[in-house]
C-alpha positions as a Markdown table, in Angstrom:
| # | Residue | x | y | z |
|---|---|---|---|---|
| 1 | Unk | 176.3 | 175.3 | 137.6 |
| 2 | Unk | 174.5 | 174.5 | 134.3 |
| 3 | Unk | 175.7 | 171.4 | 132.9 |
| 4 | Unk | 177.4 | 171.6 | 129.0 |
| 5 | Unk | 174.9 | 170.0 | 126.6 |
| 6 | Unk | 176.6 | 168.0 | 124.0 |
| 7 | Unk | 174.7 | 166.4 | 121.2 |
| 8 | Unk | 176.3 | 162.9 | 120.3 |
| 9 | Unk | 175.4 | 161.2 | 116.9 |
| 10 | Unk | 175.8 | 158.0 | 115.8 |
| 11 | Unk | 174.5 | 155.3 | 113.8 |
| 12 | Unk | 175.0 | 152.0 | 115.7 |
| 13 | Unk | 172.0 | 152.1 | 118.6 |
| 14 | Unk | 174.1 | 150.2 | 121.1 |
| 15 | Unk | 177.2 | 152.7 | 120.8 |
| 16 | Unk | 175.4 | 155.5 | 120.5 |
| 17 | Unk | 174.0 | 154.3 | 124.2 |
| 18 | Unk | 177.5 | 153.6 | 125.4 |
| 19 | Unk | 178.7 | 157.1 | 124.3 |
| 20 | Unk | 176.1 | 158.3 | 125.7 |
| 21 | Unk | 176.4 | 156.9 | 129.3 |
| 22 | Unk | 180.4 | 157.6 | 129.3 |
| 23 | Unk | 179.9 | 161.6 | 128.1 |
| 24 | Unk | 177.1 | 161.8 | 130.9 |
| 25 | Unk | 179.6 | 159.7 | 133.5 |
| 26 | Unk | 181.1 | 163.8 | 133.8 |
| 27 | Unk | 178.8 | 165.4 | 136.3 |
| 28 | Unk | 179.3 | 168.9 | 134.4 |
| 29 | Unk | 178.4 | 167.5 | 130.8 |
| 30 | Unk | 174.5 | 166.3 | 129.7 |
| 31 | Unk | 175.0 | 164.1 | 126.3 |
| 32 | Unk | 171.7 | 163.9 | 123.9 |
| 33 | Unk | 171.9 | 161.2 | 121.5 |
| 34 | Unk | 171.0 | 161.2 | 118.2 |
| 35 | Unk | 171.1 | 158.4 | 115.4 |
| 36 | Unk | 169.4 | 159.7 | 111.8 |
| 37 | Unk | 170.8 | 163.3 | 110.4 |
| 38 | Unk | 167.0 | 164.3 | 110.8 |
| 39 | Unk | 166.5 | 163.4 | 114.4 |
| 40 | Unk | 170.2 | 165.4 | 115.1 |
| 41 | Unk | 169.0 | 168.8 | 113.3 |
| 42 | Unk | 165.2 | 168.6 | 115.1 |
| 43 | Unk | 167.5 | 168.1 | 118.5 |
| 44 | Unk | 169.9 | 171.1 | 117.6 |
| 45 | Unk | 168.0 | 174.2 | 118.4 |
| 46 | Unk | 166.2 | 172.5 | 121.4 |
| 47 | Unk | 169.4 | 172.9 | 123.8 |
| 48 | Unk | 172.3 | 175.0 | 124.2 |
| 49 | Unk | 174.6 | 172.6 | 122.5 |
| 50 | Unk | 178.1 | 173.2 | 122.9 |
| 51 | Unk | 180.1 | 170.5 | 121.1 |
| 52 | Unk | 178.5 | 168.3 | 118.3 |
| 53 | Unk | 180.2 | 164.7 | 118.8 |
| 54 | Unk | 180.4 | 162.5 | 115.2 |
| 55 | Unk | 180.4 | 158.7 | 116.1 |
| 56 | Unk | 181.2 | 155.8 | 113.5 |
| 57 | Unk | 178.8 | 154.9 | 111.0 |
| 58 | Unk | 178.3 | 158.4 | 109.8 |
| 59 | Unk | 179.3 | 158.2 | 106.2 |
| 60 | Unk | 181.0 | 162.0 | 104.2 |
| 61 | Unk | 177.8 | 163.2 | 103.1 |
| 62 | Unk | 175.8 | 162.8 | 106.2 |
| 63 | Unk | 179.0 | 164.6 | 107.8 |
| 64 | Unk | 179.3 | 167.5 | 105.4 |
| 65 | Unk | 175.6 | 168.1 | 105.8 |
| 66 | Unk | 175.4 | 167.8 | 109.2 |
| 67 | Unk | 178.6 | 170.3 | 109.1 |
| 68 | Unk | 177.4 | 173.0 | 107.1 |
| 69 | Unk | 174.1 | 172.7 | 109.3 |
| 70 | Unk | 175.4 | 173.1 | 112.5 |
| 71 | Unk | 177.8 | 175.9 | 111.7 |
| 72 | Unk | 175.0 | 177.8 | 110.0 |
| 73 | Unk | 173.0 | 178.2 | 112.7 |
| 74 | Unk | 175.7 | 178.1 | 115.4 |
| 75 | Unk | 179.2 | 179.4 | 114.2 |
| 76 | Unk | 180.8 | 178.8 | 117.3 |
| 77 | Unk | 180.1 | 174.9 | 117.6 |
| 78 | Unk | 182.8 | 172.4 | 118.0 |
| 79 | Unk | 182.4 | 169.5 | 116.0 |
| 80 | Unk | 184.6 | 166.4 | 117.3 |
| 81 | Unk | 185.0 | 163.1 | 115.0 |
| 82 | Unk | 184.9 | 160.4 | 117.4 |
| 83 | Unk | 185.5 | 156.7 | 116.1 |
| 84 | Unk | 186.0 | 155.0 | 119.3 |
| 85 | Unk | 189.0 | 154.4 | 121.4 |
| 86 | Unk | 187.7 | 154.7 | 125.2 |
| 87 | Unk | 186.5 | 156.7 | 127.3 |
| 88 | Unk | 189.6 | 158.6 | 128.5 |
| 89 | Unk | 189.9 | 159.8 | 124.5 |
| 90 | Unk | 186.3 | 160.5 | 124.4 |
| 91 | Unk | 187.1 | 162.8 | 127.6 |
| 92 | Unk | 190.2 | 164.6 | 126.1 |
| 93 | Unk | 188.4 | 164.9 | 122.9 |
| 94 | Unk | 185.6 | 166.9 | 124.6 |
| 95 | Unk | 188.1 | 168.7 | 127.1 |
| 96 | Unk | 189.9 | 170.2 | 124.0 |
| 97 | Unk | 186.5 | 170.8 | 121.8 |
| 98 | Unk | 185.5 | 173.1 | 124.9 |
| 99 | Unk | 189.1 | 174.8 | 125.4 |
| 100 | Unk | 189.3 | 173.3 | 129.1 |
């Protein structure tokens, strides 16, 4: 079974890399990580993303862009706002982004 790509970003290096590792603790899901807007969109069409995952740090314009991107050249994509919490949330967040 192919594993669900999920392309995190975030602007903090070290929990970027924590988000990261607990998205790619779930043997179905592969995480990509991403920390400028520019480095996100160049990732975007190089996988079959199926949920775009906001982390802290990224302010209302880079979210709006980032937004408006993403549903342009995907209109199915779920974007999830995640601002921390733990892993379980990051998990339920994902579970109900995919509709599982």
């Amino acid at each position: 079974m192919e594993k669900t790509q999920i392309l995190v970003i975030g602007r903090h290096p070290e929990i970027l890399a924590t988000v990261v590792r607990l998205v790619n603790n779930n043997p179905d899901w592969n995480a990509t990580g991403c920390l400028s807007d520019e480095e996100a969109i160049a990732a975007f069409p190089t996988q079959d993303f199926k949920v775009v995952l906001l982390g802290g740090g990224v302010d209302e314009i880079s979210e709006v862009k980032l937004n408006e991107y993403f549903c342009n050249e995907k209109p199915e994509i779920k974007i999830v706002q995640h601002f921390g919490g733990g892993s379980g949330l990051l998990s339920a967040e994902i579970f109900e982004a995919l509709g599982s």
